[in-house]
VEXNU-320508 format. One record per residue (C-alpha): x, y, z. Coordinates in pm, whole numbers, plus 50000, padded with zeros to 5 digits. Layout:
// VEXNU-320508
<pt px="X" py="Y" pz="Z"/>
...
// end
This chain:
// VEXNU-320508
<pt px="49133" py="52365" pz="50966"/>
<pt px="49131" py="52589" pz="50695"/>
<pt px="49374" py="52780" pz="50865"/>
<pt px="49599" py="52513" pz="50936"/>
<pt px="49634" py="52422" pz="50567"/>
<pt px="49658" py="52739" pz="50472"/>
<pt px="49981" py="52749" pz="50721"/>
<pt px="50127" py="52466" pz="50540"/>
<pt px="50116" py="52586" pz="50161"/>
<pt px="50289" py="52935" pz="50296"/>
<pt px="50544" py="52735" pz="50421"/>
<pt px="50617" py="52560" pz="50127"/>
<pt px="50572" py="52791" pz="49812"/>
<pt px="50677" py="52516" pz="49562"/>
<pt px="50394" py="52239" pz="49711"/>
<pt px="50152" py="52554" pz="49697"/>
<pt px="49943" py="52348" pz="49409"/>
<pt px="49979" py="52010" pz="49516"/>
<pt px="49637" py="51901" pz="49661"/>
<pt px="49736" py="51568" pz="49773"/>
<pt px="49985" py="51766" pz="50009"/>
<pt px="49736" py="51961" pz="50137"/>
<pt px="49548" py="51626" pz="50248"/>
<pt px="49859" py="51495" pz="50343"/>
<pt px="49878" py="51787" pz="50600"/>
<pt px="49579" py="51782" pz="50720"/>
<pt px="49588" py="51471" pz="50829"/>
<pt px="49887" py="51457" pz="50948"/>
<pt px="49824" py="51756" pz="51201"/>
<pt px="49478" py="51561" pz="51310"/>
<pt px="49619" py="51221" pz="51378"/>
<pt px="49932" py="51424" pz="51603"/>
<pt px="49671" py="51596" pz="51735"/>
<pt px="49426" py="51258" pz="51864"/>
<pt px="49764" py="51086" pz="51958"/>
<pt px="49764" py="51403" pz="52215"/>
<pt px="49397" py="51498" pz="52268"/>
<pt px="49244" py="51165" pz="52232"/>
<pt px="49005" py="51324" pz="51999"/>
<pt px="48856" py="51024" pz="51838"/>
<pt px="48715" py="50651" pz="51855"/>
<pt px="48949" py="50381" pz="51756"/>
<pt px="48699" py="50326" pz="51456"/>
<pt px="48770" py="50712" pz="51331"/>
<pt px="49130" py="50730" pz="51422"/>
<pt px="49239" py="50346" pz="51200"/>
<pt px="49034" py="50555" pz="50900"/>
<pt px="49198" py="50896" pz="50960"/>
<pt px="49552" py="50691" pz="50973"/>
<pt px="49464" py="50516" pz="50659"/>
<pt px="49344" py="50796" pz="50440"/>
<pt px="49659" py="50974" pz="50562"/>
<pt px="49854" py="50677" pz="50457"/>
<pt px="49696" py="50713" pz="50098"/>
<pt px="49748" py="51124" pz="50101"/>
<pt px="50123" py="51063" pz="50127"/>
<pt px="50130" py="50781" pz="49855"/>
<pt px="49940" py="51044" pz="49609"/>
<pt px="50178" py="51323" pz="49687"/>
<pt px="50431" py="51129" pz="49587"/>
<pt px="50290" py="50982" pz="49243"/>
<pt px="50244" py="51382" pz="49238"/>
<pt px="50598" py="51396" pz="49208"/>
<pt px="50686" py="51535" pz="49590"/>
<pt px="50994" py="51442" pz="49690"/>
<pt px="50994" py="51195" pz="50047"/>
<pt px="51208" py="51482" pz="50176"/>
<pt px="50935" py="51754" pz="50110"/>
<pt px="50686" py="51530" pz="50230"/>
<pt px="50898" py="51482" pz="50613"/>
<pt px="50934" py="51849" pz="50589"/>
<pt px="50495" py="51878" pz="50580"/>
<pt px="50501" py="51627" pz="50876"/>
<pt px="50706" py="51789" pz="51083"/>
<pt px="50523" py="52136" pz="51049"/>
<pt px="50186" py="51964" pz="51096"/>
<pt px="50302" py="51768" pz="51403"/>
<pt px="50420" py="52157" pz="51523"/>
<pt px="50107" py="52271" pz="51449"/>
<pt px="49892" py="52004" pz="51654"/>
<pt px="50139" py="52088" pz="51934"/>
<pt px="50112" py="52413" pz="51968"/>
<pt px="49705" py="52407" pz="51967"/>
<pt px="49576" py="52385" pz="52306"/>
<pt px="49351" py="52085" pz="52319"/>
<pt px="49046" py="52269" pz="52384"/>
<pt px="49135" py="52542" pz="52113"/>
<pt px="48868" py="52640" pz="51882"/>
<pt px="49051" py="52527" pz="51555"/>
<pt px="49100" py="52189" pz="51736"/>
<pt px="48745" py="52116" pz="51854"/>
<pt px="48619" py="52275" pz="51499"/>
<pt px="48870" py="52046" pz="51300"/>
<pt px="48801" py="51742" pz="51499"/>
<pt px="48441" py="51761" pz="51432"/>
<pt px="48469" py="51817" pz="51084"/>
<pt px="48689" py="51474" pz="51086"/>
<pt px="48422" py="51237" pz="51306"/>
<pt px="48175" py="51393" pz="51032"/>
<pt px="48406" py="51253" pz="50728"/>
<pt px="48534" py="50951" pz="50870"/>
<pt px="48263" py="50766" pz="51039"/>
<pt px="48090" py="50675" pz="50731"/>
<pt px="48455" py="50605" pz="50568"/>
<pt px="48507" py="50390" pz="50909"/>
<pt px="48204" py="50198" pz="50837"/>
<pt px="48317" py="50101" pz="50459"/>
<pt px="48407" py="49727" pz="50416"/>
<pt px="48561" py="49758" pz="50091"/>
<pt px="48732" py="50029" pz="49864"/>
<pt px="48958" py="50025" pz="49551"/>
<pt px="49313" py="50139" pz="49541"/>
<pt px="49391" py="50263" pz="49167"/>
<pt px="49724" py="50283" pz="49069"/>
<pt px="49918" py="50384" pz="48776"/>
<pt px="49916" py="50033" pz="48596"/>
<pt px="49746" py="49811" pz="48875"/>
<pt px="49504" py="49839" pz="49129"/>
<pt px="49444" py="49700" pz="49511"/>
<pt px="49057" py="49554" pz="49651"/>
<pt px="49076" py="49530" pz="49965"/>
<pt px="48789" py="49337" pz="50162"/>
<pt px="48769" py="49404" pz="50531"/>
<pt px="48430" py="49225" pz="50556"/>
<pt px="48403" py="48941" pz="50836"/>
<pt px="48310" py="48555" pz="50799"/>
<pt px="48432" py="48196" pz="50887"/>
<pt px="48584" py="48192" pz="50514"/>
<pt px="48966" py="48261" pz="50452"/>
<pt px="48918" py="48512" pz="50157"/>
<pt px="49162" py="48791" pz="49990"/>
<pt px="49158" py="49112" pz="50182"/>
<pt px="49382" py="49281" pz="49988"/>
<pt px="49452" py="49172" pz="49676"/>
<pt px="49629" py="49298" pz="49339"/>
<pt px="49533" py="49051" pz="49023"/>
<pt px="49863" py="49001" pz="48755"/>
<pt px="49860" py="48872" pz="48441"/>
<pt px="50221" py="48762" pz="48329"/>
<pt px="50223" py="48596" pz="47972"/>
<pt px="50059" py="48332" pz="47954"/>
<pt px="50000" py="48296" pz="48321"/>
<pt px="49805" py="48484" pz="48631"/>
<pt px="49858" py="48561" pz="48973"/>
<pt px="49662" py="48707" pz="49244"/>
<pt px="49879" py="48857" pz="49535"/>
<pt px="49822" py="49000" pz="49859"/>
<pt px="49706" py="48940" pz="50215"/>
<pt px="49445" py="48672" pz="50276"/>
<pt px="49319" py="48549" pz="50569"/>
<pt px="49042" py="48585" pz="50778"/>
<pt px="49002" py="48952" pz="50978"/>
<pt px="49322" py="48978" pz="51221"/>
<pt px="49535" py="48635" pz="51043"/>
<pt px="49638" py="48844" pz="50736"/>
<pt px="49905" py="48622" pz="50553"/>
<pt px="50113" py="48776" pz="50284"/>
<pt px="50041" py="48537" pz="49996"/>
<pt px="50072" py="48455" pz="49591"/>
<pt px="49837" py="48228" pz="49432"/>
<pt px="49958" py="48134" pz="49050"/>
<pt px="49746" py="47974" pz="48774"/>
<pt px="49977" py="47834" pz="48539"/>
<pt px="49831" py="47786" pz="48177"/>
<pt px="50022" py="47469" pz="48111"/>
<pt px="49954" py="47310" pz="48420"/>
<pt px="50340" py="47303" pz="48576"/>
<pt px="50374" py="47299" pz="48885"/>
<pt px="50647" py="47560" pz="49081"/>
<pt px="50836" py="47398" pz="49364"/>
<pt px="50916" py="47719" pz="49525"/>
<pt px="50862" py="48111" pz="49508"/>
<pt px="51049" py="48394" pz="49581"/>
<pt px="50927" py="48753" pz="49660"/>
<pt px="51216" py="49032" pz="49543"/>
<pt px="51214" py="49422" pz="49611"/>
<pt px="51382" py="49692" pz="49708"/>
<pt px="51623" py="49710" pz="49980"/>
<pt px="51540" py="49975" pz="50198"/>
<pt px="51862" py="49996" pz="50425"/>
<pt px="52059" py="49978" pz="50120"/>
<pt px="51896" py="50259" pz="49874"/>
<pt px="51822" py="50658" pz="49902"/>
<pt px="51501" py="50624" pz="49713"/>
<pt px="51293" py="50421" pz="49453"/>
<pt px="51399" py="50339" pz="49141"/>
<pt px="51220" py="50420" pz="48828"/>
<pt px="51401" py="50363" pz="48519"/>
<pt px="51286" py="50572" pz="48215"/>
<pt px="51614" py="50554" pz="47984"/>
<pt px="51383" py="50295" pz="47713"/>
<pt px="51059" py="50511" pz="47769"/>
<pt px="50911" py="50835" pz="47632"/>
<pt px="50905" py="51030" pz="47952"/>
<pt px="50611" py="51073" pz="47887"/>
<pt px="50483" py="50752" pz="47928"/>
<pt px="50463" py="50598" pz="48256"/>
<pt px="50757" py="50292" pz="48299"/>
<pt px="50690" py="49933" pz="48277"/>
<pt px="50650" py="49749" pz="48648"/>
<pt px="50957" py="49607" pz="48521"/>
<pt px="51187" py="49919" pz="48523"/>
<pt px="51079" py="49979" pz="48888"/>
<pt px="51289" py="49682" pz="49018"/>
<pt px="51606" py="49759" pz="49086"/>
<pt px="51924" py="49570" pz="48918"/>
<pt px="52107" py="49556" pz="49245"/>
<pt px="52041" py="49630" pz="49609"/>
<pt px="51735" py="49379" pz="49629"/>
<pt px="51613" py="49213" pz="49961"/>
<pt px="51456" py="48819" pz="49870"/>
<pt px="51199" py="48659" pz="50103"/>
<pt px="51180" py="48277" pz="50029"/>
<pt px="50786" py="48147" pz="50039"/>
<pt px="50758" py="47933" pz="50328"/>
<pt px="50455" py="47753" pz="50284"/>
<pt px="50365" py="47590" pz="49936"/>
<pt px="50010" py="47408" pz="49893"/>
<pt px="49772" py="47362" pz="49663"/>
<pt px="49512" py="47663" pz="49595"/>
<pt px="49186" py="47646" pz="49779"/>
<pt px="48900" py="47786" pz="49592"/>
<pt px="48806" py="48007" pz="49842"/>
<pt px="49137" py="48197" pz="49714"/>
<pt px="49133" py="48140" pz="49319"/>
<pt px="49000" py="48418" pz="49092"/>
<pt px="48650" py="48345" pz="48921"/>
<pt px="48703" py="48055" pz="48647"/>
<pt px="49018" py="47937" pz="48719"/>
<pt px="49027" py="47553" pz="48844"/>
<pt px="49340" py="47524" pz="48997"/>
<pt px="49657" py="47698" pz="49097"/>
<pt px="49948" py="47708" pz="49313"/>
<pt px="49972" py="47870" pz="49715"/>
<pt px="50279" py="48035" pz="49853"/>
<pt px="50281" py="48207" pz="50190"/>
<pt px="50571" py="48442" pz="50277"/>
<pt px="50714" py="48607" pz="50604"/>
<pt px="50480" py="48825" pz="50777"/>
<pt px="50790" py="49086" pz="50776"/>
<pt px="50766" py="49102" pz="50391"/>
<pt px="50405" py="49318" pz="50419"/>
<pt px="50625" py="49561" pz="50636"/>
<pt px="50888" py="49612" pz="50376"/>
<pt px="50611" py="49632" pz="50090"/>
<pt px="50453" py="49918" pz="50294"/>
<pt px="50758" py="50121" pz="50298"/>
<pt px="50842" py="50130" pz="49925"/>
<pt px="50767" py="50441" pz="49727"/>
<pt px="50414" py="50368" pz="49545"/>
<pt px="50551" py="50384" pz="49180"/>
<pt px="50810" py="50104" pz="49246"/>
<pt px="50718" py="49784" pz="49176"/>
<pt px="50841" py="49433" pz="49337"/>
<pt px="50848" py="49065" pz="49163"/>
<pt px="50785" py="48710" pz="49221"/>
<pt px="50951" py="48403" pz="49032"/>
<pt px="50785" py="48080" pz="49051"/>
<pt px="51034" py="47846" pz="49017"/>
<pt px="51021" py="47504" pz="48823"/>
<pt px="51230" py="47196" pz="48799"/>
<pt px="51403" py="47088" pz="48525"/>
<pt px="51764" py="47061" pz="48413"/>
<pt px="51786" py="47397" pz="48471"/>
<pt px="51495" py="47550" pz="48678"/>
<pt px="51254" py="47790" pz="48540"/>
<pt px="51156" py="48094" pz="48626"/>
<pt px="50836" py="48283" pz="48564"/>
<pt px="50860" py="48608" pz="48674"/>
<pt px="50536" py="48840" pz="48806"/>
<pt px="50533" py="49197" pz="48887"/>
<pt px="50336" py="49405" pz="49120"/>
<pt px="50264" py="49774" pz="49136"/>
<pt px="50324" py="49880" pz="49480"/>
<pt px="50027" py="50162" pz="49454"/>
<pt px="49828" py="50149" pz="49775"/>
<pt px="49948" py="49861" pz="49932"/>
<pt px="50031" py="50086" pz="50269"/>
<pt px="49721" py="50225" pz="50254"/>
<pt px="49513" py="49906" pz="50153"/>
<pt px="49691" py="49731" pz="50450"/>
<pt px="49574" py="50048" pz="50707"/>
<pt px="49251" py="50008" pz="50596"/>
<pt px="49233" py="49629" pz="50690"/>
<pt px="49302" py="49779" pz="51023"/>
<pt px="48990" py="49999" pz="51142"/>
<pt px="48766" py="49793" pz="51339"/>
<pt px="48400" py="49761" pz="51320"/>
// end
């Protein structure tokens, strides 16, 4: 294996000191080479996916471009091609993986730092709906958990908000990025020392945004209120909204506005590193 990373830094000079790219690789080239070999258990293989999944989101808060990073890809997917299945640095690679990623396969919950916000995510089993993957937002006066809940295999994508002054929002609205429509994320630095990492706010776009109307409102159970709070506010939105999440660069952010009535409705507006959300969401994945 040690060959096979050292392949990809000679390839790409400027990457040379990037170790998240070096991860990146070398997981790419084993998870090309079990789609081929059938190397591992389902178990290993949903871990080896999802720690690849968070190797590309690092290389990219790294500052690797998305065009280096299909560039690693497709010389790791080479690479697992043209190794027999039965080669040496196959076998020797693909031990060293069930080694590292059975005990990793066997983990029921991990943290997902970000730059601002963080991700828990909770694969753990039970009769009780409960967040598996969750990011926690305070917005002035207000909070919001968001994420998937469920129980294991009904993951909803959902936004619970505890309102200090007890109003109640008729309706919710999840905003982001629009893929089809963009080259790339946008981070705006013009009112920061560039230095200083942006506010989730200047990683919206102005224009170019995809909306996903909740389509379920209810009452908060407490089974998915944070500790102390007594009451809040459930939306559920499309199950194609997690999708679009998971392809967003990790430093963008996206937003939610509760919306209230009134003579002219109110908006509270929330905002929600994207961090590990891909790789949070992989992780729900590997079966015990």
């Amino acid at each position: 294996m040690g060959r096979l990373i050292g392949a990809a830094v000679l390839a790409a000079p400027a990457l040379a000191m990037a170790g998240p790219v070096d991860l990146f690789y070398e997981r790419t080239v084993m998870t090309a080479a079990n789609a081929r070999c059938e190397l591992f258990e389902p178990q290993v293989a949903a871990a080896l996916t999802a720690a690849r999944v968070q190797a590309h989101g690092a290389s990219l808060r790294s500052g690797v471009s998305e065009e280096d990073l299909d560039a690693v890809a497709r010389r790791a997917r080479a690479k697992a091609d043209a190794a027999p299945c039965d080669s040496a640095d196959i076998t020797t690679a693909a031990e060293r993986v069930k080694t590292a990623f059975a005990g990793y396969a066997r983990l029921l919950r991990m943290d997902y730092p970000g730059e601002i916000s963080s991700w828990q995510a909770d694969r753990g089993t039970g009769r009780a709906a409960r967040w598996r993957l969750a990011q926690t937002v305070p917005f002035g006066w207000d909070k919001m958990v968001f994420g998937l809940a469920g129980r294991a295999g009904g993951d909803a994508l959902m936004a619970v908000g505890i309102f200090a002054d007890g109003q109640e929002p008729y309706a919710a609205r999840l905003v982001m990025r629009d893929v089809s429509r963009t080259t790339g994320p946008y981070l705006d630095t013009r009112e920061h020392d560039p230095k200083r990492r942006p506010a989730l706010a200047k990683r919206l776009p102005p224009a170019a945004l995809k909306v996903y109307s909740a389509e379920a409102r209810s009452s908060a159970g407490t089974d998915l209120l944070p500790k102390g709070a007594s009451g809040g506010w459930a939306f559920r939105f499309p199950a194609e909204a997690a999708a679009e999440i998971a392809r967003l660069d990790p430093r963008e952010a996206v937003a939610v506005d509760f919306v209230f009535a009134g003579d002219r409705d109110e908006v509270r507006r929330a905002y929600v590193e994207v961090g590990d959300f891909a790789a949070g969401r992989a992780f729900l994945l590997i079966t015990r």
